[in-house]
N, C-alpha and C positions, 0 to 999 in steps of 0.2 A: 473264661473259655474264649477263645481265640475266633473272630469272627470270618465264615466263609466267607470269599471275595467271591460273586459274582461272574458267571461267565458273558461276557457278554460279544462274544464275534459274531452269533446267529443274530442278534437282534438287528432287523429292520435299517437301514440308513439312516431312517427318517424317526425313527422312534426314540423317547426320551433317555431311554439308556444306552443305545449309541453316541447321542448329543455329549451326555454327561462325561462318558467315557473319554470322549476326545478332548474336554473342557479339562478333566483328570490327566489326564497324557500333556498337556501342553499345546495339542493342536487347534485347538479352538481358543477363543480369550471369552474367558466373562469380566468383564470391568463395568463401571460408569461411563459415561459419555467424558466430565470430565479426566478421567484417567487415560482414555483411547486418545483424547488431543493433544493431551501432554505427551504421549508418546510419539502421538504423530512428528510432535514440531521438538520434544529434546530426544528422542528415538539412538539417534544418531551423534554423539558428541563430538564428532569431523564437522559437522555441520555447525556449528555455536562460533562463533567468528567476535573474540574482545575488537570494539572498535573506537574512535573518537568523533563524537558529534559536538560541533558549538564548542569546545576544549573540556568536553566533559566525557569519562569514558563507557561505556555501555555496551550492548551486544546484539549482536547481527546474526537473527536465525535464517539461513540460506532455503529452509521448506517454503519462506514466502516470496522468494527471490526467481521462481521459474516461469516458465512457459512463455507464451509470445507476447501475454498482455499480464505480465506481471504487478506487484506492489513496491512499487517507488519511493521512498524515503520513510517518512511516518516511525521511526526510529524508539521516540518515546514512548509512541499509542501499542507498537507490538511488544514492547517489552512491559508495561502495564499490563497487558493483555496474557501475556505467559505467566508472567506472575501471577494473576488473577486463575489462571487456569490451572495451574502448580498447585497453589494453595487449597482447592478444592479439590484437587485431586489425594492430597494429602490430609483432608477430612479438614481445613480449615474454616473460617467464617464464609469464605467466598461460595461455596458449594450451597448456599442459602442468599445467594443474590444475586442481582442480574448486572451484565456490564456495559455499561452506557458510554455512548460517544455522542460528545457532543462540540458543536462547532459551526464557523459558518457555513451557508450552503458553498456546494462545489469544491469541497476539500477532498473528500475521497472517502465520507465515513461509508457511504452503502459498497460503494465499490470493495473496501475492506470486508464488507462481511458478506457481501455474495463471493468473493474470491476465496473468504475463510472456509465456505459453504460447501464452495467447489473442490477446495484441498480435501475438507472432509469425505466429501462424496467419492474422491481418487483414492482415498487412504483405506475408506471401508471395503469398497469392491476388492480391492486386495482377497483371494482366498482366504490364507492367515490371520487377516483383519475384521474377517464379516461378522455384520449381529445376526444373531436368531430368530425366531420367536415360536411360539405354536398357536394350532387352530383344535378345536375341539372339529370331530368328525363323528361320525354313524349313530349323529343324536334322534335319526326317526327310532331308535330302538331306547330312549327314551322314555318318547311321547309327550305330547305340550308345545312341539316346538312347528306343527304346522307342518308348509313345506321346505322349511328351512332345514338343510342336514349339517351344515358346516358353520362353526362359529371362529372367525379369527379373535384373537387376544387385539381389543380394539386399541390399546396404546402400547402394542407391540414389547409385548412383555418377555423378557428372557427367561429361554425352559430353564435357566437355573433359580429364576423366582419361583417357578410352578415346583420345582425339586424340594423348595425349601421350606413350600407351603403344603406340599403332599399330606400331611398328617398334624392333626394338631398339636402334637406332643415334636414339641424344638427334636429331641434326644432321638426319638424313631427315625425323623428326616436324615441327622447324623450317621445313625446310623445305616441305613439306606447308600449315602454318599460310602462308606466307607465301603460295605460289601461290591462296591464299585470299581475301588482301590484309591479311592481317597484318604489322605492321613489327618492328624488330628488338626498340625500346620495349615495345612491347605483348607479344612473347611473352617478355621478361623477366619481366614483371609477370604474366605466365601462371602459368610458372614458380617462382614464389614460391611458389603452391599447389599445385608436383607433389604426387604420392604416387603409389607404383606400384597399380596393379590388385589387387582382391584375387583371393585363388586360384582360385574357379571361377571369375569372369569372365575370366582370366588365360590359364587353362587351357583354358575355349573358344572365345578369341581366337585362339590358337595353333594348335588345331584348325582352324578357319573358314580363317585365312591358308596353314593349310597343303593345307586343300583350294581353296584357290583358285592356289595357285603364286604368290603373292604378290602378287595383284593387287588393288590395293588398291579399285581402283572393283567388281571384284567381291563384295570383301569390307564394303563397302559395304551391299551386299545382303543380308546378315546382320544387319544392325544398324536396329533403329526407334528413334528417339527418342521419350520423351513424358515430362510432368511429374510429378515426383514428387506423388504423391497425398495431398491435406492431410486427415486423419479423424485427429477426439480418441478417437473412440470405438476406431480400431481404433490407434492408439499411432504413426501416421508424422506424421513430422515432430516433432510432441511427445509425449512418450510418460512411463509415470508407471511407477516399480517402488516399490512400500509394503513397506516388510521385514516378512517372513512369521514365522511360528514356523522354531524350530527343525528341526522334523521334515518340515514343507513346501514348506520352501524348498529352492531346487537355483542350483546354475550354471546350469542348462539355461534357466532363467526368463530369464537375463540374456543367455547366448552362443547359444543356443541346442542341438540335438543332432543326432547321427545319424538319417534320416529311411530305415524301412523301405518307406517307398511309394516314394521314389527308386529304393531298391538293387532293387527289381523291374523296372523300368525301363533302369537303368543299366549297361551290360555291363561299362564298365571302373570294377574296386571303386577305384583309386586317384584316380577323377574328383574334387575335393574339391566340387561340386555333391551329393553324398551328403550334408555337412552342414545341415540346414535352420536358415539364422541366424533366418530369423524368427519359427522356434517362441520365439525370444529378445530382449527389450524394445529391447535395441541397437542391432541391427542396421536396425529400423524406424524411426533415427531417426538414423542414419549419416549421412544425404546432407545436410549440414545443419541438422540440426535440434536440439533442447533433449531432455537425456533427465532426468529429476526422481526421483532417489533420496531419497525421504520416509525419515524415520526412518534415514538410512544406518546410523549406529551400534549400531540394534536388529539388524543383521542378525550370523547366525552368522561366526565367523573366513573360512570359505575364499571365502564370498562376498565378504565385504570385502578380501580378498586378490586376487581376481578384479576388483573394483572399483580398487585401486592399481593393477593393469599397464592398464586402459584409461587410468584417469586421466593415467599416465604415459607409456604410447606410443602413444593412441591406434588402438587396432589389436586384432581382437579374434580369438582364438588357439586353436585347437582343433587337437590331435595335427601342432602341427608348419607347420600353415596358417596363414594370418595376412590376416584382409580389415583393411587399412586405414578408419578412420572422421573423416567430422569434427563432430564433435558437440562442444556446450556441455554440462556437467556441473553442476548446478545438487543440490543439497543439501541436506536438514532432518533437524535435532536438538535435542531437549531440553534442557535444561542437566544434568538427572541423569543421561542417558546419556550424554553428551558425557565429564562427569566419572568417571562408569563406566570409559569405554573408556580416559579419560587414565591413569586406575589402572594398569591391564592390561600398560601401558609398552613390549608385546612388539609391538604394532601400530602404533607411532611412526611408520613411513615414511608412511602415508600422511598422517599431520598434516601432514607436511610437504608434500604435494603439495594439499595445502588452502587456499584463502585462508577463513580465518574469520573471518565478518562476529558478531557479539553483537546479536542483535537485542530493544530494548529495546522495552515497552510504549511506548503514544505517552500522553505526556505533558502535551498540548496541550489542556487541557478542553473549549475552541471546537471543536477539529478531534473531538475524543471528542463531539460533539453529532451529528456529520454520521455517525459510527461508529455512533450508537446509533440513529439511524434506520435503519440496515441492523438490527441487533435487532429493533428493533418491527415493521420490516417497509413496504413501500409498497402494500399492495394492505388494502383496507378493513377492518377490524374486524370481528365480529360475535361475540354473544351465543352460549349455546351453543342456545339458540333461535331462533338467524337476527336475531334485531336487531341493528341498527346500536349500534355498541362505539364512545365517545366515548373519545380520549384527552384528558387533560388538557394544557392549555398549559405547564406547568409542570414535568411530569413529562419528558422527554427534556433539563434543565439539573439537575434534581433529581439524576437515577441517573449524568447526566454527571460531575457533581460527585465523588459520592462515589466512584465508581472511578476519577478522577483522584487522589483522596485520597489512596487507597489507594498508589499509584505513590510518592506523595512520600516518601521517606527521612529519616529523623531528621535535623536538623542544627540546630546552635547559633547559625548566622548568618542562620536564615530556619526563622518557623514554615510548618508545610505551608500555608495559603491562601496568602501569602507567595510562595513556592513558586509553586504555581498559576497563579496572577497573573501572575508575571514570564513563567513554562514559556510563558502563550498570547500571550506579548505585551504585556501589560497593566500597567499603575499597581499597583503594591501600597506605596502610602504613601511614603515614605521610602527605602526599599531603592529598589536600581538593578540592573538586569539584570548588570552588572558581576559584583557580588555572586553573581547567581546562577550565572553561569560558573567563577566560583572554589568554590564550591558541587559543581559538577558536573565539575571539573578532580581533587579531591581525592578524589571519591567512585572515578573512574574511572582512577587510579592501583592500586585496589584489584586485587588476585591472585584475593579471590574474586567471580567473576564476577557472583555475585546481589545484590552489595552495592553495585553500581553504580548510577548515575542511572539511572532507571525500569528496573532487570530485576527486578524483585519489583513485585508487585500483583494488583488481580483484574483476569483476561482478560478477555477479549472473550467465552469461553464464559459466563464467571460470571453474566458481562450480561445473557447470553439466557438462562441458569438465573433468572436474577430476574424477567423478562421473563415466564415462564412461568410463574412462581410468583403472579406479580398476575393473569397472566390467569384463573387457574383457584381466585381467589379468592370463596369466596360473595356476596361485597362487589362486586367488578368485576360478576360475573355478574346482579347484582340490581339494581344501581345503574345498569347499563349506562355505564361509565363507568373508563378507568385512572387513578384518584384518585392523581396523583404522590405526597402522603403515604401510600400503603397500598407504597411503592417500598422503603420503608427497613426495613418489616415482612418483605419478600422478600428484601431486599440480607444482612438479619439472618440470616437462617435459612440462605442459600446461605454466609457463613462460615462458618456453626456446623457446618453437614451436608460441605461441600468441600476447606475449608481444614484441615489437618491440623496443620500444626507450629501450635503454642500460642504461641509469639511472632508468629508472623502474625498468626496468628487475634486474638491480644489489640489489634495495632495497627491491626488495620482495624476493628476496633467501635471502636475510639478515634477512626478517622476517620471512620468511618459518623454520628458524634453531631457533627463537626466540620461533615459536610456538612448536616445537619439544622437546623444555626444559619443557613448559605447559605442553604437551601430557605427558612427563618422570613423573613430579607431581601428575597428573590420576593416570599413572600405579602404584607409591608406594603406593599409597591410595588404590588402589585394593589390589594388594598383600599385606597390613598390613590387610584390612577386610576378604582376605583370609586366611590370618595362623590366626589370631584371630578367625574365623569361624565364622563371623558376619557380615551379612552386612551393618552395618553403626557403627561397630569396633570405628573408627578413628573419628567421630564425637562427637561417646559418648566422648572420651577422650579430645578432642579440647574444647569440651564445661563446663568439669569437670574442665580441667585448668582454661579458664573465671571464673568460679563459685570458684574456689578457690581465684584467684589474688583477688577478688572482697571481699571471706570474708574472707581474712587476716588480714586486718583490722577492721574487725566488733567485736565492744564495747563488744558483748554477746560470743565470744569465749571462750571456758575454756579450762583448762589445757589439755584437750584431744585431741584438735584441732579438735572438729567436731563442724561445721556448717550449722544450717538449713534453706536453701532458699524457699522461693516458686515458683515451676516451672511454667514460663509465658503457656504453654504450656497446662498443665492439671489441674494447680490451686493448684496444690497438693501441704504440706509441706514436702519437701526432704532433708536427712541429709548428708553431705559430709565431708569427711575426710579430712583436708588439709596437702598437701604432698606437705613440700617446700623444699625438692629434686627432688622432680618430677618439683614445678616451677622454681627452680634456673636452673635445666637441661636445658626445653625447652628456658632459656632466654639465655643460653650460648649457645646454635645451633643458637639464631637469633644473637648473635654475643652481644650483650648485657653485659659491661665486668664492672660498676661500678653500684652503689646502685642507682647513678643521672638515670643511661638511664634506669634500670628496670622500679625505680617508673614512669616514663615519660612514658614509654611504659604500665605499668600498666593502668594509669590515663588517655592514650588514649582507651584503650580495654575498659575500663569503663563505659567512654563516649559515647564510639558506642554500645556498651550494652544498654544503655539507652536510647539512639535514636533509633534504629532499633527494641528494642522489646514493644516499644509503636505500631510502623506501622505493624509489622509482629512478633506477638509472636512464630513462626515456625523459627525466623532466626538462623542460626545455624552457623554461621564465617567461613562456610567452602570455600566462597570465599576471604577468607584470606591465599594464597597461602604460603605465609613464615611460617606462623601460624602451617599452617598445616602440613607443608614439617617438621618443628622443634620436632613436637609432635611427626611426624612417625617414626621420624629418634631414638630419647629418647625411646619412644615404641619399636622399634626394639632394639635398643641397652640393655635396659634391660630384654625385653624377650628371645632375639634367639644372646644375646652376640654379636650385631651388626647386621648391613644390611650385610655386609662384610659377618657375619656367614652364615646371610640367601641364599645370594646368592651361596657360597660355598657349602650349603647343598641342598639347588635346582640345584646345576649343576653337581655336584659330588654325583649320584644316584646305587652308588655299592653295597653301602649297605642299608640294609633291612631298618635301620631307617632314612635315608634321602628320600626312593626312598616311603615308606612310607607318610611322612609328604609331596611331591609332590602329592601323589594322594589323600591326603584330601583337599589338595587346590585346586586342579585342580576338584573334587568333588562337594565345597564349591564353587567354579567361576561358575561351570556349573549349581547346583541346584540352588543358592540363588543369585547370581549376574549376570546373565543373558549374562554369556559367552556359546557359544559352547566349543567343546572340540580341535577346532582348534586356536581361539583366544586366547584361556584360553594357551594353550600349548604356541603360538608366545609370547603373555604378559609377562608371566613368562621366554622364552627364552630370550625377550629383556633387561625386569629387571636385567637377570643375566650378558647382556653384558654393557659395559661403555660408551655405546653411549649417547649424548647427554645429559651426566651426570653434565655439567656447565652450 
């Protein structure tokens, strides 16, 4: 006999068979917490982006790629992360473990998970998107319960658990759903995310149906549905436990306790309603939601032992009760506590219930630019007497530099800019990103964990320590102005005072002078596009070389030596003159001394011509630092009779036409390249000294 469907338009908004009904129709979701984040972040398959990092290929999901204070590189850790989320979403091993980041301080592991936090939080308030949950209501009609009339589902339980635990018999609950217009499919797939009730709702379910004689439409009346409540502040939905000291920390923070304002209320002591879960971080974050143990391994034994049985049976346990949860378990650690606790060996089980990501500094100096304006900040500058605070153009590729520097690890097959270069993408001479994957295969073979491709460097703190060390400089403050070279005076002092082990500390002064020869390459690039009076001088010129080496040899040359390319850029056909004094010049600054190393050098600039303006018709080699440094130096020396000359006439300002040709550049810095008149002056002061000139 064919089962009546249910009518259900009169019921209530708020009542369980309204809930159901819409969960049946498709307009509500019931899932796990994991299955809501999977869809959050692969939802959309426009969004999944194949990409290459380090010459290895991978994927880029654009849901962590927004807003103003977005997630910056971290490339491996999200994609360990989706997968881990995928997997449990799909009923695999992961949906029984928690996932740990660990790494050195000032990487970015909390910032990851309070941003993941935040995604979640945007993704639930969606309509479409929201969790449920119910409260028991008109329990004075009861009796027992004092003056309490309203009980919330303390770990925010979904009315489709309470649907599914309605009756004890599995086959009636089934049935139930279908008179709803549920099919046989759909409550299979229900099904998948049973879990029983936890004890108090359990226990005053029981009550309710036993004071209604089993009627379910009365028991109905008992029950309000409404949305689980999304607040950072107060820990539902995402919720953050930071391990405390020893003497202040308790289980009770995490399971929560017994509640004496209950038991005055409560006639019968055996109600498990006596325990209040939400005095504990858990339980607020049960129905779904992300719960973020910072520091897990700082915490004392029994806590971390309390943290294994959630991890493991998802279920949180007090004298013999047990509310089921479905929460993501999200993780951060140190690398010195981590290895702390591995010492310990007595606390093994939960390693195991761990997937641990290593999360490395980002090693990307391009992507560390976009890093270091969250350092410096977006909101305006000022003196410590209200004026306007210029940064220099120079300074956010300056401080980039050198704490990418810092990242690179020794190796024999690639010096650190080398390194660099390849890490953001980029032409580093001869080497091939190949190279640098073998580089990064060998390192990350390594047992100890700090020895790997970027897990040693200065953080992301160190940054902002430098950052504050230039601002609160007498020099910044009087100049009104962050003179990018007063950065390396800052970067200096934060090793010396920060950095503790003396092998560190010795290679990143090694690097800090590394980066200071980069920063010297900037400044001749400025001051060539300043006495040029152009600002992008030095580009046009690097890339008229390419476009010459290229058509020196082309079949349609005539005796004139002009050649017409088409610019990848504007389509256009463009004629150029080829000047092989100007290329024999630039190929003897790169040292380049037989007709073998031109053409080789030739035949490589060709080749990356040809790769690079298929993906990016805008590329311009100006991250080819030899390239460039060769061009400026030939350009200076036939315009102003050497750098030699230029410097002598910029610092030797007696007469009318030296002190002249200063103040067009310092002019040209100020209008067109976006110095003040305090950088512009140091820039120019520096270039005319011999610092850091190797």
């Amino acid at each position: 006999m064919a089962t009546q469907k249910k009518n259900t338009m009169s019921a209530p908004v708020n009542s369980l068979d309204f809930h159901m009904s819409k969960v049946i129709t498709g307009e509500r979701k019931f899932e796990n917490v994991f299955q809501s984040i999977s869809r959050m972040i692969l939802g959309d398959p426009k969004k999944i982006k194949r990409i290459t990092v380090n010459g290895r290929s991978t994927y880029d999901f654009d849901v962590f790629r927004h807003d103003s204070k977005h997630i910056i590189g971290m490339f491996d850790e999200i994609n360990s992360f989706v997968s881990f989320v995928k997997d449990a979403a799909e009923g695999g091993s992961s949906a029984e473990m928690a996932f740990v980041l660990i790494g050195e301080p000032g990487n970015g592991k909390t910032f990851f998970v309070d941003y993941l936090s935040h995604l979640y939080r945007k993704f639930i308030a969606k309509e479409e998107n929201m969790r449920y949950t119910f409260k028991f209501i008109n329990l004075e009609k009861l009796g027992g319960y004092g003056n309490i009339k309203t009980i919330e589902s303390q770990t925010f339980e979904d009315p489709m658990i309470l649907a599914m635990n309605l009756f004890a018999d599995e086959d009636k609950n089934k049935d139930y759903m279908i008179k709803l217009g549920a099919d046989k499919d759909m409550i299979n797939q229900f099904y998948k995310n049973y879990r029983s009730l936890g004890a108090c709702t359990d226990y005053i379910l029981n009550q309710i149906i036993t004071h209604c004689n089993n009627d379910i439409e009365k028991v109905n009346e008992f029950v309000e549905i409404m949305p689980v409540p999304l607040s950072e502040s107060r820990g539902t939905l995402t919720g953050k436990y930071a391990a405390k000291d020893k003497i202040t920390s308790s289980a009770v923070d995490l399971l929560g306790e017994e509640s004496i304002t209950r038991l005055l209320h409560i006639s019968d002591t055996a109600n498990p309603y006596r325990f209040d879960l939400r005095r504990g971080a858990l339980a607020r974050v049960a129905g779904g939601g992300i719960h973020f143990a910072d520091e897990i391994f700082k915490n004392k034994r029994d806590l971390v032992q309390v943290y294994l049985g959630v991890i493991q049976n998802r279920t949180i346990e007090m004298e013999g009760f047990k509310w089921p949860i479905d929460t993501l378990i999200v993780a951060t650690s140190n690398n010195s506590e981590f290895a702390r606790f591995l010492e310990e060996r007595e606390e093994a089980p939960i390693i195991d219930r761990c997937r641990v990501a290593y999360m490395a500094h980002n090693t990307n100096y391009r992507l560390q630019q976009d890093l270091t304006k969250y350092s410096i900040g977006n909101k305006e500058k000022t003196t410590f007497s209200s004026e306007k605070l210029h940064i220099d153009p120079n300074l956010n590729y300056a401080v980039s530099a050198a704490v990418t520097l810092s990242r690179m690890p020794y190796s024999d097959k690639l010096t650190p800019i080398e390194m660099m270069k390849l890490s953001a993408g980029e032409v580093a001479g001869e080497k091939s990103i190949k190279t640098l994957s073998e580089v990064i295969n060998e390192l990350n073979i390594d047992p100890d964990i700090t020895k790997r491709f970027g897990q040693k460097g200065l953080g992301h703190r160190n940054l902002g320590r430098s950052i504050q060390i230039l601002l609160e400089r007498s020099e910044t403050q009087e100049g009104k102005c962050m003179y990018a070279g007063d950065i390396f005076l800052a970067l200096e002092s934060v090793i010396i005072d920060y950095v503790h082990d003396s092998n560190d500390r010795e290679k990143y002064l090694k690097d800090l002078k590394i980066a200071k020869g980069l920063y010297r390459k900037e400044v001749m690039t400025t001051i060539f596009n300043a006495y040029m009076d152009e600002p992008d001088a030095i580009e046009k010129d690097v890339l008229n070389y390419v476009n010459m080496i290229i058509g020196v040899d082309a079949k349609n040359l005539g005796p004139d030596k002009i050649w017409t390319y088409r610019d990848p850029q504007s389509n256009k056909l463009i004629p150029i003159k080829i000047d092989e004094t100007f290329i024999n010049s630039v190929e003897s600054r790169l040292g380049l001394k037989n007709q073998e190393q031109k053409q080789s050098f030739r035949t490589t600039i060709s080749k990356i011509y040809g790769q690079k303006m298929i993906q990016d018709p805008n590329y311009n080699f100006m991250d080819n630092n030899e390239l460039v440094k060769a061009v400026t130096d030939v350009r200076l020396k036939s315009d102003v009779a050497g750098a030699g000359s230029l410097v002598g006439a910029l610092s030797n300002r007696t007469n009318e036409e030296n002190q002249k040709l200063f103040n067009r550049m310092i002019q040209t810095m100020t209008k067109k390249l976006g110095y003040c008149k305090t950088c512009a002056m140091k820039t120019i002061e520096y270039f005319c000294t011999q610092d850091d000139a190797n």
